[in-house]
Every structure is written in structure tokens, then in C-alpha cells.
N, C-alpha and C positions, 0 to 999 in steps of 0.2 A: 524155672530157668531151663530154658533150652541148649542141650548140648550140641556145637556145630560141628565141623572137624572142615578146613577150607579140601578141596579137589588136592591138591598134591600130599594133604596129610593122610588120607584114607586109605592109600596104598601101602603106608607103612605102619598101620594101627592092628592086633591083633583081633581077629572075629570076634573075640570074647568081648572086649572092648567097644568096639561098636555095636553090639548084640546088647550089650549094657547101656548103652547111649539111647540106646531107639528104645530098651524097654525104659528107661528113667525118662525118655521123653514121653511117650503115653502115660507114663504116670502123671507128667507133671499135668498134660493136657485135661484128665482125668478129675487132679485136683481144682484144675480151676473150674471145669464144672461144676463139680459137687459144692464150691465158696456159693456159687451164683447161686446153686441150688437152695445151700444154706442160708445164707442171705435171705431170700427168696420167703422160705419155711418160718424163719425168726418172724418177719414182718408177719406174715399171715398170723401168727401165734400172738402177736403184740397185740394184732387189731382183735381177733377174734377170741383167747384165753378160753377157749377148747381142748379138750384132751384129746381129740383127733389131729388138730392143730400141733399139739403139742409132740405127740408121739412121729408124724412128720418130722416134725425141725429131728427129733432125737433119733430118729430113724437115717434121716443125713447125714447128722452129726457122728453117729459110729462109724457110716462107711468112707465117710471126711478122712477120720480117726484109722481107719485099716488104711486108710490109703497112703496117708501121709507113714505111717509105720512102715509100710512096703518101699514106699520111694524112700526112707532112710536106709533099709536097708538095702539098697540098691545101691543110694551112694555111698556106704561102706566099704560094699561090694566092690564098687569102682574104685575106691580109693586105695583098694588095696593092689587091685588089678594093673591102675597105673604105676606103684609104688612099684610092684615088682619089675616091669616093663624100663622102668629108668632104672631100676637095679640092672637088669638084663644087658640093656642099651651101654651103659656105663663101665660094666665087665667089657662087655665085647670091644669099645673104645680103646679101654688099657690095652686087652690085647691086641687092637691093631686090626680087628675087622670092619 
């Protein structure tokens, strides 16, 4: 999933936030490489049942695995990031900024 933000939301998003947006989008771009790739490694391994074969696909499969681990923690990262930013937003609201 790609994160957008339309032209009049970006002026009001904090660096961090969008700095989080662009690194979650290289990740996600990242992960869909490495599915193709894996994909890819599986079939070869199906037809062939090589240990070379094999250690490909599982050689994909970990850095699949780091990946998808970092893009989770990204979007935690973010979720916490916007959590505070509507806390932020919502204070400054009551009082009337």
C-alpha cells in the first residue's frame, strides 16, 4: 500500500511523517520485488529440487522476512506518529488555535 497525502495535505504534515511515508513506500516497493522474486525462486525449486535451487528461494525468503519486519515497524512507527499529531491537532482545537 502506497501512502499519498493529496497537494494541500503536505503543507500541514509534520517532516517526520512524511519522512515515514516515503521510507514505508520504498519498503512496500521493495516488498513487492522480493514476492516476484520469490515467486520466481519457488517455481525454479519446484521444477528443478536442487539445493542451490533451494537455498535461492530461502535466501529470498529471509530478506522477504526482514522486510516485511521493517515495514511493520514503520507502520507502528507511523501509527504512533499520527496518534500523536491528532492528539496535538485536537489540544490546539480546544484551545482555539
Amino acid at each position: 500500500m502506497l501512502i499519498k497525502f493529496g497537494n494541500n495535505a503536505t503543507a500541514d504534515i509534520s517532516p517526520d511523517i512524511q519522512e515515514l511515508a516515503n521510507l514505508i513506500n520504498d519498503q512496500s516497493s521493495e516488498q513487492k520485488k522480493l514476492v516476484i522474486q520469490f515467486k520466481s525462486a519457488m517455481n525454479r525449486f519446484a521444477s528443478e529440487r536442487s539445493l542451490e535451487s533451494c537455498l535461492d528461494a530461502l535466501n529470498v525468503c529471509m530478506q522477504l522476512t526482514n522486510t516485511r519486519r521493517r515495514l511493520l515497524e514503520s507502520y507502528q512507527q507511523y501509527s504512533r506518529l499520527l496518534e500523536s499529531e491528532i492528539t496535538r491537532i485536537s489540544k490546539d482545537s480546544k484551545r482555539g488555535i
